[in-house]
C-alpha positions as a printed Julia matrix, in Angstrom:
341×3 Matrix{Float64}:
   0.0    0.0     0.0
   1.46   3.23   -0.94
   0.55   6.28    0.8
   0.0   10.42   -0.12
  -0.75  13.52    1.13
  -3.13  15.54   -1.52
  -3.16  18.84   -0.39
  -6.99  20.06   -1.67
  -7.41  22.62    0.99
  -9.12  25.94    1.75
  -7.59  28.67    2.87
  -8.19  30.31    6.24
  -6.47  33.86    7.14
  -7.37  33.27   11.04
  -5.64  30.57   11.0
  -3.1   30.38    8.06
  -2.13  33.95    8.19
  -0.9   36.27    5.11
  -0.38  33.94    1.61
   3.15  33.92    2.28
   3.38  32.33    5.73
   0.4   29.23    4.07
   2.43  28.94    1.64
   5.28  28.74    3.64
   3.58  25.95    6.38
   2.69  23.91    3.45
   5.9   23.43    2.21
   7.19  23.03    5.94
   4.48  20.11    5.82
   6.2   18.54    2.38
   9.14  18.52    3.8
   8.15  16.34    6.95
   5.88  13.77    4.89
   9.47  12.65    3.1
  11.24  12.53    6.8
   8.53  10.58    7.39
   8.18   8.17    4.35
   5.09   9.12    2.76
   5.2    8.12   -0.96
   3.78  11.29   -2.46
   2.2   14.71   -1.89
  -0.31  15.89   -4.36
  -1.91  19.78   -5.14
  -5.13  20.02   -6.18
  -6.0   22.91   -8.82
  -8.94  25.24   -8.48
  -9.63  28.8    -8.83
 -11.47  30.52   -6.81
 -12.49  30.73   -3.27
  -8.98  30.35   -2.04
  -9.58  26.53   -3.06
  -6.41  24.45   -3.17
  -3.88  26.14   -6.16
  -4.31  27.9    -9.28
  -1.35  27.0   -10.24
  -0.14  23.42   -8.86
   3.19  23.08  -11.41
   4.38  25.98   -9.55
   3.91  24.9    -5.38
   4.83  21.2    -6.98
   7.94  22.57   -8.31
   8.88  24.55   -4.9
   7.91  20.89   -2.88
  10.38  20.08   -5.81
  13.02  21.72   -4.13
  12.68  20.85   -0.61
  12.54  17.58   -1.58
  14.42  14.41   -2.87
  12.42  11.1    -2.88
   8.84  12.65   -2.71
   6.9   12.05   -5.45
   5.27  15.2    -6.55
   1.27  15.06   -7.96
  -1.76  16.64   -9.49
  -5.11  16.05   -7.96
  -6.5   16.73  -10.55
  -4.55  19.27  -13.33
  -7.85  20.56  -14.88
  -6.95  19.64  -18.46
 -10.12  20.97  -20.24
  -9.54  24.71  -19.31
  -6.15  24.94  -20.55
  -4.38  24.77  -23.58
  -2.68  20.91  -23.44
   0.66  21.84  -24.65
   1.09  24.67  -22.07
   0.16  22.06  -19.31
   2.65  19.61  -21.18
   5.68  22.02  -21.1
   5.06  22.73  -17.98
   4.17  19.62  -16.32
   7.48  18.23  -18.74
   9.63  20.85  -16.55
   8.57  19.7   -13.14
   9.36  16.61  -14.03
  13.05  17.65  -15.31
  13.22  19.52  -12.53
  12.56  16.92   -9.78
  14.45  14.44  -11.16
  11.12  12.18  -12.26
   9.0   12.24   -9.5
   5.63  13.81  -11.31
   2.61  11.76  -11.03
   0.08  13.58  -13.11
  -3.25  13.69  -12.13
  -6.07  14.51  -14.46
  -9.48  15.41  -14.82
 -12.31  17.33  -15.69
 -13.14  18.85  -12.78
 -16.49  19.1   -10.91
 -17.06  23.38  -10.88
 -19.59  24.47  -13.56
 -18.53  27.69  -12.25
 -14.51  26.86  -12.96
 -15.8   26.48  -16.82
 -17.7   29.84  -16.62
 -14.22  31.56  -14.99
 -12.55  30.01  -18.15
 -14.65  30.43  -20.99
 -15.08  26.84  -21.81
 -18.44  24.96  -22.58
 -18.79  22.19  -19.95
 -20.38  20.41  -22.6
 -17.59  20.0   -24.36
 -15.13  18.53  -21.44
 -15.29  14.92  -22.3
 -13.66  16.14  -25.44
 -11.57  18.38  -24.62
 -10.69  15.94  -21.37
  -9.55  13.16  -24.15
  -8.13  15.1   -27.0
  -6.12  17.25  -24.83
  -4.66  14.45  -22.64
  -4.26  12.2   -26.02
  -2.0   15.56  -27.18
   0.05  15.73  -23.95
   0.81  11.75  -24.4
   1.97  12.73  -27.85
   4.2   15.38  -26.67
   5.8   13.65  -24.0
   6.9   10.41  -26.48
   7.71  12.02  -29.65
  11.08  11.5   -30.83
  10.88  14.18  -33.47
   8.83  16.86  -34.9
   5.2   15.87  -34.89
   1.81  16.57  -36.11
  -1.3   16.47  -34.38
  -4.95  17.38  -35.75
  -8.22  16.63  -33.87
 -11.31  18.58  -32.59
 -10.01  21.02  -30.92
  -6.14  21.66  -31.54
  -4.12  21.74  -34.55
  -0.35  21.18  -34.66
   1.88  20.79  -37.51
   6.16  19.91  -37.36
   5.66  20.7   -33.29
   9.16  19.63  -31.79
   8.11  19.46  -27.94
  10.98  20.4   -25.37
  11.85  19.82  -22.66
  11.26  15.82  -22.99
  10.35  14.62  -19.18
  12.86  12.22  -17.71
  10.41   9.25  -16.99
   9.75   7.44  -20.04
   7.79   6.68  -21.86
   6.14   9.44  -20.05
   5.6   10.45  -16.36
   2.85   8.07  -14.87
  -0.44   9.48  -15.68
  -3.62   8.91  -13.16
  -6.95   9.52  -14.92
 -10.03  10.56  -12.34
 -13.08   8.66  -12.38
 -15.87   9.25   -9.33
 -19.5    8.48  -10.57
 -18.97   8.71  -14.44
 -18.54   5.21  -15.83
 -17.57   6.44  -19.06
 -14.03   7.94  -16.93
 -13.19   4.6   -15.86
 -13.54   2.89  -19.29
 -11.59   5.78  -20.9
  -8.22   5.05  -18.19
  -8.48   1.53  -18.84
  -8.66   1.76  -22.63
  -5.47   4.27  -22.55
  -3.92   1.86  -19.8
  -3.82   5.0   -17.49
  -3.66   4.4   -13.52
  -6.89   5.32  -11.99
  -7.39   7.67   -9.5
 -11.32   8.44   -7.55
 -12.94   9.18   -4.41
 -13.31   7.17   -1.2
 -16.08   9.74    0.3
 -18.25   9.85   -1.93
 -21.85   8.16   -1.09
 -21.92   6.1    -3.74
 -19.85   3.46   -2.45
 -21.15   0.65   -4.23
 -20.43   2.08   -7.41
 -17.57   3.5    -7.21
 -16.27  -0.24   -6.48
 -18.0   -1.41   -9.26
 -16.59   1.04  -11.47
 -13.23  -0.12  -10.42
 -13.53  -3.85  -10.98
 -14.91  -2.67  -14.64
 -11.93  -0.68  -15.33
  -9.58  -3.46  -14.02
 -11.64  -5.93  -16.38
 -11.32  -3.3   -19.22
  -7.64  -2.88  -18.54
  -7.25  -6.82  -19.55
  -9.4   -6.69  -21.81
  -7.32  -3.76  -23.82
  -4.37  -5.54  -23.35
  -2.99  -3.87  -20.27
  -1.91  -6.06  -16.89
  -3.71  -4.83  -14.09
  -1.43  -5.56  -11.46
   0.65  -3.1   -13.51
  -1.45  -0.18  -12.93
  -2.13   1.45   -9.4
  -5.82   2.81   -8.28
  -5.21   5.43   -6.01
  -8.21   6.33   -3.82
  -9.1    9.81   -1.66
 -10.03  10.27    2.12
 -10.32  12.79    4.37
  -7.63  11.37    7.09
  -6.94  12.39   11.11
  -5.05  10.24   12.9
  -5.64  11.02   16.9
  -4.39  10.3    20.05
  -8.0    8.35   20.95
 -11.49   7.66   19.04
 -13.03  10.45   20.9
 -10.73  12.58   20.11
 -10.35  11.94   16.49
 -14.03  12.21   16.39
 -14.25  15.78   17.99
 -11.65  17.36   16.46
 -11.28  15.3    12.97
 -14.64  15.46   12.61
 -14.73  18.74   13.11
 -12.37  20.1    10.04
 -13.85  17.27    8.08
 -17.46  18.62    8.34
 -15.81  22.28    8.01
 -14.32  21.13    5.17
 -17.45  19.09    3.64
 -19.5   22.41    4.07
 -17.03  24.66    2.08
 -17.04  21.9    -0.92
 -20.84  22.09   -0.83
 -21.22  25.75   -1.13
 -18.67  26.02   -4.19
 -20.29  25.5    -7.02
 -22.76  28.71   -8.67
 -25.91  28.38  -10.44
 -28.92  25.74  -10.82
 -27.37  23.17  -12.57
 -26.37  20.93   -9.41
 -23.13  18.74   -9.42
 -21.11  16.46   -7.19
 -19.88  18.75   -5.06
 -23.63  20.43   -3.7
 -24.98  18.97   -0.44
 -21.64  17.87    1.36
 -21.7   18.27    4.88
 -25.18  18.37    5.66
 -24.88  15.39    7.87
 -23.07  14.76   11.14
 -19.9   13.62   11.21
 -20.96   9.75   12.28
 -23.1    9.8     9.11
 -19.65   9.71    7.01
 -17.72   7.5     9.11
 -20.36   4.5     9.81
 -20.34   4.47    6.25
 -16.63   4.59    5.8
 -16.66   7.46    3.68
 -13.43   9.22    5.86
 -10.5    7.66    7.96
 -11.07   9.81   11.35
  -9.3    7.36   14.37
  -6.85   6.44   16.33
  -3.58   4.16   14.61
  -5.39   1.13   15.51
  -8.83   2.09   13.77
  -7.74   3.35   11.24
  -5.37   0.2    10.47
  -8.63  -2.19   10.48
 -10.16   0.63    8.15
  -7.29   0.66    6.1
  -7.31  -2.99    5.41
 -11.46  -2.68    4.88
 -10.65  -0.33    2.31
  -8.08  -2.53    0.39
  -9.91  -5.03    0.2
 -13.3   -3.58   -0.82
 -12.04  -1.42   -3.18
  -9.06  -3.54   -4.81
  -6.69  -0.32   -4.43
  -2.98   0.1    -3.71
  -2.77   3.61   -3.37
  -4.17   5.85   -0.86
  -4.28   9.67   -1.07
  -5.45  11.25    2.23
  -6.82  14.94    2.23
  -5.47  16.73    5.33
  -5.02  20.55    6.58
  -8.86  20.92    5.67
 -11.48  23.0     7.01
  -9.27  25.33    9.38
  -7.14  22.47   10.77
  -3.71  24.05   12.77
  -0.23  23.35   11.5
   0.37  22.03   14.5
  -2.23  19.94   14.63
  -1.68  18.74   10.92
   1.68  17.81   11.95
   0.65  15.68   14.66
  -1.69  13.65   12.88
   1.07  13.31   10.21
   3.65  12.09   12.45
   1.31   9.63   14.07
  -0.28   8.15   11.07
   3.42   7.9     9.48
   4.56   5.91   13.28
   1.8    3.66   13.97
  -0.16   3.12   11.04
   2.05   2.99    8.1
   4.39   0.04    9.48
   1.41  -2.4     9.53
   1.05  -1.7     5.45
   4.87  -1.14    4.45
C-alpha cells in the first residue's frame, strides 16, 4: 500500500495567516511527509475561493526543491480549461526539474462555475478531457517533430521540449468518481486510476473499479501493472473520541465549504456535502477519522473492498492548525504505516 498527502485545501487567514506564511507551512508540511516516508504529496487545482492552487506546477515545483524522494502530484490538473501543450511544457519541466517524481493527475473537474471563470463549454469537457490528454501523451513520447490534428487543436512539425525524464512518459492517473464512461476511458489508454473514497456512492464507485480493471485486460494492459489510487479525508488522533471531535470537526468544516462552491442551478457532485453529522460519514466509511489502531482495520477494509494500492489522504482541511496537521502526520506515518509497508 502506498501512501500520499493531496493537499486540496481551503484557505483560512485566522488561521493560516498572510499567503506567504500558508504557503510557507505547506511546504514546511512537504518537507516532513518525506522525513517521514510518505510516498507522495499531491496539489489540487482550483480557482477561486482560495480553493487548493491555481497554479499546482508551480507549489509542486517549490515541494520540488525541498525535496528528494517525494513524489510530486496533481489532484487533478484541470486539463479541459487549458491549452494541453502549455500544461505539457510545464508539467514536462517539473518533471526535469525533480528528477522524475511527477505523477500527473487529471481530470475534468467538478465546478460548472470553474468552466464559466474560463470560458469553456462544460459540454464540451469529455472532449476536450480526451483530446487534450491524447496531445500531452503525444508530446511527452515524440522523438521528433510531430503533427497532431483533432477537434479542438491543430499542430503541424511541433518539436516538444523539454522531454520529461520518466519514459515513456511520467505516470499518468486519470479521475473517475460516478462517471462510468471515466473509468472505461483510463483503462482503454492503460492510465492508472485515481477516484474518491467519500463519496456516497460506495457501491459504485467499487463497481466502477472492478470494470476498469476488467477493461484494462481486456485492452491488453496487466492490471497488477497499474495502481488505483483512492481519496479520504484522514486524522489520525491520540484516541477515538478525540479523532471524532476534532477530525470530525475540520472534516465537516471542510465538507461544508465543498458544498457551497459551485454557482448556479445546474447541481453537481460537489452540492450537499456536509449536511450530515460527522458519524453519518464514518459509519459508512466514507473518511478515515481514528486512532492508529482504527484506522489500520479501516485501512485494510478499504483494500480489500475497493481492490486499491494507493491511498491519497486529504489533510489541513477545514481550518485544521499546523500544529495539529503535523501531529496527525507524524502519528499516522509511526503507527499506522508500518502495519502496510
Amino acid at each position: 500500500m502506498k501512501f500520499g498527502i493531496l493537499y486540496n485545501i481551503d484557505y483560512h487567514p485566522e488561521v493560516h495567516g498572510s499567503s506567504a506564511s500558508y504557503y510557507a507551512l505547506i511546504l514546511e508540511q512537504i518537507q516532513l511527509l518525506e522525513e517521514l516516508g510518505y510516498d507522495s504529496a499531491w496539489f489540487g487545482e482550483h480557482h477561486y475561493a482560495g480553493y487548493s492552487f491555481g497554479a499546482p506546477a508551480v507549489i509542486a515545483t517549490a515541494a520540488a526543491g525541498k525535496t528528494t524522494r517525494l513524489r510530486l502530484g496533481t489532484g487533478v490538473s484541470l486539463v479541459p480549461l487549458h491549452n494541453p501543450l502549455r500544461l505539457a511544457e510545464e508539467y514536462a519541466m517539473l518533471d526535469v526539474l525533480s528528477n522524475g517524481r511527477l505523477e500527473y493527475g487529471v481530470g475534468r473537474g467538478f465546478l460548472n462555475y470553474a468552466y464559466q471563470l474560463m470560458g469553456v463549454n462544460r459540454s464540451e469537457s469529455f472532449e476536450r478531457f480526451r483530446e487534450g490528454t491524447d496531445l500531452i501523451i503525444a508530446a511527452w513520447t515524440a522523438q521528433r517533430p510531430f503533427s497532431f490534428h483533432g477537434k479542438f487543436w491543430h499542430l503541424d512539425d511541433y518539436q516538444f521540449f523539454p522531454p520529461p525524464v520518466q519514459k515513456p512518459h511520467p505516470p499518468i492517473y486519470a479521475s473517475g468518481t460516478n462517471t462510468r464512461e471515466s473509468y472505461v476511458y483510463a483503462a482503454m489508454r492503460g492510465l492508472h486510476l485515481c477516484t474518491a473514497f467519500f463519496i456516497p456512492d460506495k457501491e459504485g464507485v467499487r463497481a466502477n473499479i472492478a470494470l476498469y480493471r476488467k477493461t484494462l485486460a481486456e485492452a491488453g494492459y496487466d492490471p497488477a501493472a497499474r495502481d488505483v489510487a483512492g481519496v479520504f479525508p484522514m486524522y489520525c488522533g491520540e484516541s477515538q473520541a478525540q479523532s471524532m471531535r476534532h477530525g470530525g470537526e475540520f472534516t465537516l468544516n471542510y465538507f461544508k465549504f465543498f458544498g457551497s462552491l459551485e454557482r448556479g442551478t445546474d447541481p453537481t457532485t460537489a452540492r450537499g456535502f456536509g449536511h450530515k453529522p460527522i458519524e453519518f460519514y464514518d459509519e459508512r466509511g466514507l473518511v478515515l477519522l481514528g486512532d492508529p489502531d482504527y484506522l489500520i482495520k479501516r485501512i485494510k477494509w478499504a483494500a480489500e473492498y475497493y481492490d486499491t494500492n494507493y491511498l491519497l489522504f486529504e489533510v489541513a482541511q477545514g481550518g485544521a492548525s499546523h500544529q495539529e496537521t503535523l501531529q496527525s502526520l507524524r502519528r499516522f506515518a509511526r503507527e499506522v504505516m508500518p502495519a502496510f509497508k
